[in-house]
C-alpha positions in Angstrom: -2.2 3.6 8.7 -1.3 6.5 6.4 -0.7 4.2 3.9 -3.9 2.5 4.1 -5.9 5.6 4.0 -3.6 7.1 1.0 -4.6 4.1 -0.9 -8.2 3.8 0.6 -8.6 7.4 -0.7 -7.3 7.0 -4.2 -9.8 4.1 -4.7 -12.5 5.7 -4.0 -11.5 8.8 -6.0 -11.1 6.6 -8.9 -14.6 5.1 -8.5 -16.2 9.0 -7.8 -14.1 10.2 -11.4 -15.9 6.4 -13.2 -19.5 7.4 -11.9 -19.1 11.3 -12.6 -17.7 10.7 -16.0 -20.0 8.1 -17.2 -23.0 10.0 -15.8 -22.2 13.5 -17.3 -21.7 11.2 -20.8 -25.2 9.4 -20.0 -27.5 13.1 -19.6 -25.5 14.3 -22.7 -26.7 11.4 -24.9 -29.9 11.7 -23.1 -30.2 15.5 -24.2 -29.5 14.4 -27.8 -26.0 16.0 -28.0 -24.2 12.4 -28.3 -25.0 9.5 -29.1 -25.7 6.7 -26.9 -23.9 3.2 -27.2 -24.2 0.3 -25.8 -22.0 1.2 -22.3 -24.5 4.2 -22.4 -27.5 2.0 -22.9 -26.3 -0.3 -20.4 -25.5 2.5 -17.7 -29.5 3.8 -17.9 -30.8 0.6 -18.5 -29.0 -1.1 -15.1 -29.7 2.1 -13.4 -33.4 2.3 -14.1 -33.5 -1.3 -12.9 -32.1 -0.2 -9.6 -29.2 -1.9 -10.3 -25.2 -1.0 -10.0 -23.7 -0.1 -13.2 -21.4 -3.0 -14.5 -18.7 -0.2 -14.6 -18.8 0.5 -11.0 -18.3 -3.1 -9.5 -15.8 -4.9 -8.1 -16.0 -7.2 -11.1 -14.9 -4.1 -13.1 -11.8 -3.5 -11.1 -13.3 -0.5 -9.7 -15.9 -0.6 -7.1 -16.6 -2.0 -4.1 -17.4 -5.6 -3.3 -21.5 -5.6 -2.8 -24.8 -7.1 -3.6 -26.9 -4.7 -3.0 -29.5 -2.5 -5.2 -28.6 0.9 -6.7 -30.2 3.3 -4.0 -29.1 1.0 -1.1 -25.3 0.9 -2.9 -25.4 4.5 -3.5 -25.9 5.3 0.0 -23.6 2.5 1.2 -21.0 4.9 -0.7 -21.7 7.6 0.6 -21.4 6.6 4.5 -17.8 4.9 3.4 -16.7 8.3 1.9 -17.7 10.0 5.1 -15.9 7.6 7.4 -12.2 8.4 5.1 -12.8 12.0 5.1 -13.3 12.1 9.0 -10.9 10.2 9.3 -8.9 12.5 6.8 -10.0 15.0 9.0 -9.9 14.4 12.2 -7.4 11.8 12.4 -7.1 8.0 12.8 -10.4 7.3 14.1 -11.2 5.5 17.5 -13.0 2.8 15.9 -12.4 1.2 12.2 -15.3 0.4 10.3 -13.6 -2.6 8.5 -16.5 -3.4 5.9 -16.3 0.4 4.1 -12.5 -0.6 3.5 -12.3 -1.3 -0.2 -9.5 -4.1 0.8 -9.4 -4.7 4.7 -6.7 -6.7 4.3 -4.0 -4.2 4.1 -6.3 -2.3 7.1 -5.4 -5.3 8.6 -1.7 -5.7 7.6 -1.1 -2.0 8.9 -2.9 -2.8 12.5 -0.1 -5.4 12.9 2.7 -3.6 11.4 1.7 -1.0 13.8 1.3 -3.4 16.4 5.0 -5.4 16.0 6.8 -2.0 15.6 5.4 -0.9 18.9 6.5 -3.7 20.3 9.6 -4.0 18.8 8.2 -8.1 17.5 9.4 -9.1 13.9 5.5 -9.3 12.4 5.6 -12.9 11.3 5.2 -13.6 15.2 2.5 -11.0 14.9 -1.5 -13.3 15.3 -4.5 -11.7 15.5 -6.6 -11.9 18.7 -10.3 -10.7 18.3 -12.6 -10.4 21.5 -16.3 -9.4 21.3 -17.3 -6.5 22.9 -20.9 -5.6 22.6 -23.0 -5.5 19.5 -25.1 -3.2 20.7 -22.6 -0.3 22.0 -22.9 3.2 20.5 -19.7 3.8 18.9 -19.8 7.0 19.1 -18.7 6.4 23.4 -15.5 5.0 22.5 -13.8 7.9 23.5 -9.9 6.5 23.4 -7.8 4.2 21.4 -7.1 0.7 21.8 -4.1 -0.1 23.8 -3.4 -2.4 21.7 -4.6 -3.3 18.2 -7.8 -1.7 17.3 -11.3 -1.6 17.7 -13.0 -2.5 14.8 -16.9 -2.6 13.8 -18.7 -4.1 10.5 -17.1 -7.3 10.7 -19.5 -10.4 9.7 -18.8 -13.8 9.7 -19.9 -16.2 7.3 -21.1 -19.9 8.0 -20.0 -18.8 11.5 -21.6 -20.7 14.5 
């Protein structure tokens, strides 16, 4: 899970060093001491619509996968960074919030690495197995580990019935 947090981390860092870079560019050209051009333009003009800069979307190759409006997205990326630095922090956490993952899948990979090496199972034998809990439980009194696998929160199903 080291892994996934190492990588986790350095995507996130790469989208923070985007977003501070283009921004310091955008008040200098707004100050007058550069010029603006059209990524400039583009950056105030999305950003003024409450939209996500082109630059920093998944469609880019360096955000996150989202719909949503500036201030909602913003704010969206700040609760992801939060749950890798505690996580950074304080360890592997009790629960996984699998949507702030920039790519659950290798989340997902490492629980059943995890999983087949401590149980001593060659991983392509290795399924998945989800059981509800509770919608409604306050993660915060999940106080121990899964036995096995993880606990997980954040995950939405599409088309689902």
């Amino acid at each position: 899970m080291n892994t996934v947090l190492t990588q986790e981390a350095e995507r996130y860092n790469t989208l923070i060093a985007t977003m501070e870079k283009e921004l310091i560019l955008y008040m200098k050209a707004n100050r007058g001491r550069i010029s603006f051009n059209a990524d400039l333009e583009s950056l105030g003009t999305r950003m003024m619509a409450n939209e996500v800069p082109f630059t920093w979307t998944e469609e880019a190759g360096c955000g996150f996968l989202s719909i949503k409006p500036l201030t909602n997205w913003l704010t969206d990326l700040s609760n992801r960074i939060q749950f890798f630095k505690n996580w950074e922090e304080n360890g592997t956490p009790k629960c996984f919030w699998v949507s702030g993952f920039f790519f659950p899948q290798a989340f997902l990979t490492g629980m059943k690495q995890n999983f087949a090496r401590k149980n001593k199972l060659p991983i392509d034998v290795v399924e998945f197995d989800f059981e509800w809990v509770n919608d409604k439980i306050d993660l915060e009194t999940i106080t121990e580990h899964a036995p096995y696998g993880g606990y997980i929160s954040g995950l939405f199903l599409e088309g689902g019935s």
